[in-house]
C-alpha positions as CSV (number, residue, x, y, z in Angstrom):
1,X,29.0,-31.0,10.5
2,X,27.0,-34.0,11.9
3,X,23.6,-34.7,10.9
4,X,21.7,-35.3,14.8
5,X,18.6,-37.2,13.6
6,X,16.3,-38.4,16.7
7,X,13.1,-39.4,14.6
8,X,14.1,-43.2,14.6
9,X,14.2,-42.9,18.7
10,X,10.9,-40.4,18.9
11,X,8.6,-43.3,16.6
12,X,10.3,-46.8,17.2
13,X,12.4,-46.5,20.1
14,X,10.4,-48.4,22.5
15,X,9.3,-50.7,20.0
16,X,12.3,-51.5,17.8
17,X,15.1,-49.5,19.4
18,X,17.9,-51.2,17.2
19,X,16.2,-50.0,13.9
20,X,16.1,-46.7,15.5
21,X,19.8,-46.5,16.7
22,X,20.8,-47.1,13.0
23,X,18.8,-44.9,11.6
24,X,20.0,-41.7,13.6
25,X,23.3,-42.8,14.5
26,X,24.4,-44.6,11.7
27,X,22.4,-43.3,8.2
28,X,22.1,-40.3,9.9
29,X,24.9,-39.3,12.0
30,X,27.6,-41.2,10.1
31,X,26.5,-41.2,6.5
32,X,24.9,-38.2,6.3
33,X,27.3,-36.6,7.9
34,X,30.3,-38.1,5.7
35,X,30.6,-33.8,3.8
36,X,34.2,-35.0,2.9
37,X,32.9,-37.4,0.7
38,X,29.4,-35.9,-1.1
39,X,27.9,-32.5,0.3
40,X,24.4,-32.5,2.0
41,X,23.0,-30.9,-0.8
42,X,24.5,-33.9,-3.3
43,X,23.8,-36.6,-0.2
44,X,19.5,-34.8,-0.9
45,X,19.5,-35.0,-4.5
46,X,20.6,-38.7,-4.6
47,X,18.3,-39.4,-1.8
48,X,15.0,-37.6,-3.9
49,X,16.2,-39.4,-7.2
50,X,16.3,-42.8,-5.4
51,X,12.9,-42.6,-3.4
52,X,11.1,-41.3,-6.5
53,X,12.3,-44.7,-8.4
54,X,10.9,-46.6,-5.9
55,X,7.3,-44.6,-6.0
56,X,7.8,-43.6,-2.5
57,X,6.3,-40.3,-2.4
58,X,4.8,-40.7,1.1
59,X,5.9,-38.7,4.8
60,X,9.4,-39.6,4.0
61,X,9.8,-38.6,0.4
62,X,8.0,-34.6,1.6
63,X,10.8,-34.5,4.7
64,X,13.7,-35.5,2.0
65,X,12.4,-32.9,-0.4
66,X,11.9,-30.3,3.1
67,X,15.6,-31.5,3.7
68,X,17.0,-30.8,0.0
69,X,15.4,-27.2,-0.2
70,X,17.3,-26.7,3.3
71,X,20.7,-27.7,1.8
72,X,20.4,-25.1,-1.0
73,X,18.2,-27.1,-3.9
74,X,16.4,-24.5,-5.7
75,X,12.9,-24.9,-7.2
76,X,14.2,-24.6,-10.5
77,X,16.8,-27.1,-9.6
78,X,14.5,-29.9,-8.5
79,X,12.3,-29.0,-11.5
80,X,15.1,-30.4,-13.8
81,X,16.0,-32.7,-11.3
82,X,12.7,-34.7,-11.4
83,X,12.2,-34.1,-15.1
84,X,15.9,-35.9,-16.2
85,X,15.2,-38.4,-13.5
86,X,11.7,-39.2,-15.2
87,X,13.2,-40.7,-18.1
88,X,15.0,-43.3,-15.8
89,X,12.4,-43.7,-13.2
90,X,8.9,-43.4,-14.9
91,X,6.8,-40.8,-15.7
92,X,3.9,-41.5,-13.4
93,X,6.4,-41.3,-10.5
94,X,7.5,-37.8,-11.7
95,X,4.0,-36.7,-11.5
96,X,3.8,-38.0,-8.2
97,X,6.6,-36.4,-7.4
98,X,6.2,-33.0,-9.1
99,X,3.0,-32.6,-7.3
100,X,4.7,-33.1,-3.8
101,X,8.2,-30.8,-4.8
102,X,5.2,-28.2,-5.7
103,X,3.9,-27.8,-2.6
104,X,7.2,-27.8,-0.5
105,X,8.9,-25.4,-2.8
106,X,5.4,-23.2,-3.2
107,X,6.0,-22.7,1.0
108,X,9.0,-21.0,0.3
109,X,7.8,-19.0,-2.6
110,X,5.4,-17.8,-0.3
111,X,8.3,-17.2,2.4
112,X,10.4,-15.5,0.4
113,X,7.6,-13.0,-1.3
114,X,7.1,-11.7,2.3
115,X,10.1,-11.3,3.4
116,X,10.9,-9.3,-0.2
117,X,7.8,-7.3,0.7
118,X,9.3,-6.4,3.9
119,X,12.6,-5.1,2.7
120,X,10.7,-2.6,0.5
121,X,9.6,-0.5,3.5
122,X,10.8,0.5,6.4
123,X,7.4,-0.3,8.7
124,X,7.3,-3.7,10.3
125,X,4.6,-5.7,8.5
126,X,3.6,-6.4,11.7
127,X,1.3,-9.6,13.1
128,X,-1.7,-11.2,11.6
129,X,-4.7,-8.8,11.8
130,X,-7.0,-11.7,13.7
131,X,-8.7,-9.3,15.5
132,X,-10.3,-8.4,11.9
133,X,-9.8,-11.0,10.2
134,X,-13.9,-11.3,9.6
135,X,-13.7,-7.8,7.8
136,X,-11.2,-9.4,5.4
137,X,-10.8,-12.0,2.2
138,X,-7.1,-13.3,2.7
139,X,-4.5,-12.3,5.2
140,X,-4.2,-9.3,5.9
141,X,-1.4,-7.6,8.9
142,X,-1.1,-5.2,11.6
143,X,1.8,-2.9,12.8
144,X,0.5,0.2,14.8
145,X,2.7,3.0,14.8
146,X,1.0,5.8,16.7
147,X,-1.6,4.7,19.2
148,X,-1.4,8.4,20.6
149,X,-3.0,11.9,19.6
150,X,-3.8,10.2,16.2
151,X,-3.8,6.8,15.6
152,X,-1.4,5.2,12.6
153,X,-1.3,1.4,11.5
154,X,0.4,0.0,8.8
155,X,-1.7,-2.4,7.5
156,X,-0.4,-5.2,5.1
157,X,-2.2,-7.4,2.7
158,X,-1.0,-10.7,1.1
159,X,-1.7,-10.6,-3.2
160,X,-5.1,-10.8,-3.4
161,X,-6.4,-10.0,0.2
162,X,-9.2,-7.0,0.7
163,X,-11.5,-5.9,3.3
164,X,-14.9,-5.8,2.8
165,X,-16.7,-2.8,1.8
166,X,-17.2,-0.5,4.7
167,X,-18.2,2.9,5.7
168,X,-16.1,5.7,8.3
169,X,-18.8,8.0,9.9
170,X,-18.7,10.6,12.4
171,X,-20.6,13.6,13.8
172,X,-17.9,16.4,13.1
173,X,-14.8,15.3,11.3
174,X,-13.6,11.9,10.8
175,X,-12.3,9.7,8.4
176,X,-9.2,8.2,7.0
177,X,-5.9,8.8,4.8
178,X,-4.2,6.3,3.4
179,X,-0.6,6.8,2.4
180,X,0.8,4.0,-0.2
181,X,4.3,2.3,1.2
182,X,5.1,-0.5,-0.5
183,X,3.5,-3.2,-3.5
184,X,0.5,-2.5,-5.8
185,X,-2.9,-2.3,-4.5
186,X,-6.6,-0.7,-5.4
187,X,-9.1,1.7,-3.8
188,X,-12.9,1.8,-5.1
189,X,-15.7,4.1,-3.6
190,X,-19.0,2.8,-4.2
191,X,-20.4,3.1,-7.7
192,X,-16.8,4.0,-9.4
193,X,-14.4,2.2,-11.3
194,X,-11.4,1.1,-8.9
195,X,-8.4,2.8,-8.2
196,X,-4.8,1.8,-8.7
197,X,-2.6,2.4,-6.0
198,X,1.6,2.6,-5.8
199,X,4.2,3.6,-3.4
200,X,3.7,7.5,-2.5
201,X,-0.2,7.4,-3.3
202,X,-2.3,9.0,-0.9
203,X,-6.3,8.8,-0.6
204,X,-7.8,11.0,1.3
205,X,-11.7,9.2,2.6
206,X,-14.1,11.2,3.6
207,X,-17.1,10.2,6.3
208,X,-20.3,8.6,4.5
209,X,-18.5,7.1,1.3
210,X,-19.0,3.3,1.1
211,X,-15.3,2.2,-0.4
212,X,-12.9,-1.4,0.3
213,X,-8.8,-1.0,-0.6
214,X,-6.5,-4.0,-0.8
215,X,-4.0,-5.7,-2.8
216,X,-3.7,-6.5,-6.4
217,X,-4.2,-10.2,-7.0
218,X,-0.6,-11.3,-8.2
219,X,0.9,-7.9,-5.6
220,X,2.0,-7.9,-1.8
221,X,0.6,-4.5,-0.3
222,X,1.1,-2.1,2.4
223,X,-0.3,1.3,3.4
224,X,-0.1,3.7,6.3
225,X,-3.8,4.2,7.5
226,X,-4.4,7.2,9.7
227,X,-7.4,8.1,12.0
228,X,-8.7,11.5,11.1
229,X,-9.8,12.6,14.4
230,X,-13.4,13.5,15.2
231,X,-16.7,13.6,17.5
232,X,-18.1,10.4,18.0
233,X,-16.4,8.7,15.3
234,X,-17.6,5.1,14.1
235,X,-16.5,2.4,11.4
236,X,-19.8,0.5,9.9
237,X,-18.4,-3.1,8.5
238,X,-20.6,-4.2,5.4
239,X,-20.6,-7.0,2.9
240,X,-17.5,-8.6,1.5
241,X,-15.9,-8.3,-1.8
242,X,-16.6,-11.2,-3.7
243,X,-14.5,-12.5,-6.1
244,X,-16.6,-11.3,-8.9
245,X,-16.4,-7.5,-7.9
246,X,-13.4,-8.0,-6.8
247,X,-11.6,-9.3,-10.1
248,X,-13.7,-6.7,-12.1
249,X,-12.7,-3.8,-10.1
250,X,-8.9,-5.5,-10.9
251,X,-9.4,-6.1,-14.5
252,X,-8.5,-9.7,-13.9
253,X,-10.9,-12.3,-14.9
254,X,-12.4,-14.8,-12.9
């Protein structure tokens, strides 16, 4: 398969547009492209080794690390990569290195702890929750389910994300159930010691009770919240979670 490259043209085509033919048509499009001979994945290894000799761990060295991950190099890989090729090449240019593989490789981490969440339930983790995002620490996500008769939203937290205390009232009825679908998350009230909460968990909230839920801080968490109906129903927002409270409620320390 051939490589199409049009960087070279996009940054120096006007100004040095011979430079830029042989850098998409020729190391690109020919030599990249030459799978007969060394696979894309080999073709990124040997590029990463060979920039990281030179102490280039600039724009280029991040899009060659971007490009290796794409053609199948795993973050364990590249670990042992860089650390063999640190004997050869210096150990301050590991470093270097290491902290740039990091963050490329940390994206996918990221990436792939979603997308693991996700298959653990059968609700849609839905879009970013932006429209609350001021009642929240982290990210948290919103998929509504039933916007009729009584309203239902799965609501998904990354690790460590929590709303901020906060307090359901209404005249007559009211309230909220939560119903636990996927990851490892925690409930407090006001004045008690946190709850854990799994998969099948349900909490029942009654009007009047100052309480916050969210995930765990190494978990990915989702639960069904439903709308108990009632008469002139309200939702008072109140101060965050700080990461004090927040790690004592989790037994973590700060």
């Amino acid at each position: 398969m051939a490589v199409k490259q049009t960087a070279g043209r996009e940054a120096l085509g006007a100004f040095a547009p011979k430079f830029a033919e042989l850098n998409d048509d020729v190391l690109f499009g020919q030599v990249w492209s030459r799978e007969d001979k060394l696979s894309l994945r080999d073709r990124s290894i040997v590029t990463v080794v060979a920039l990281m000799a030179q102490g280039l761990t600039d724009s280029s060295f991040q899009y060659h690390l971007t490009t290796a991950k794409n053609n199948g190099v795993t973050k364990m890989e590249i670990a042992e990569i860089l650390t063999h090729a640190a004997f050869y090449a210096g150990w301050p240019k590991a470093w270097a290195a290491f902290r740039m593989a990091k963050e490329v490789w940390a994206e996918n981490d990221a990436t792939d702890a979603k997308a693991k969440h996700q298959n653990e339930m059968v609700f849609p983790i839905g879009a970013p929750n932006d429209a609350f995002a001021k009642y929240f620490i982290g990210q948290s996500y919103l998929a509504p389910l039933s916007t009729q008769q009584v309203g239902i939203y799965n609501v998904t937290f990354e690790p460590g994300c929590r709303n901020n205390w906060h307090i359901h009232h209404a005249k007559s009825g009211g309230g909220q159930i939560l119903v636990c679908v996927a990851g490892h998350g925690y409930y407090q009230e006001w004045g008690k010691p946190a709850q854990e909460l799994r998969p099948g968990d349900v909490v029942n909230i009654p009007v009047g009770v100052k309480h916050w839920h969210g995930a765990a801080p190494d978990s990915w968490f989702s639960h069904l919240a439903a709308e108990v109906p009632g008469d002139e129903t309200s939702n008072e927002w109140l101060e965050a979670v700080d990461n004090t409270a927040y790690f004592k409620a989790t037994a973590k320390e700060v």
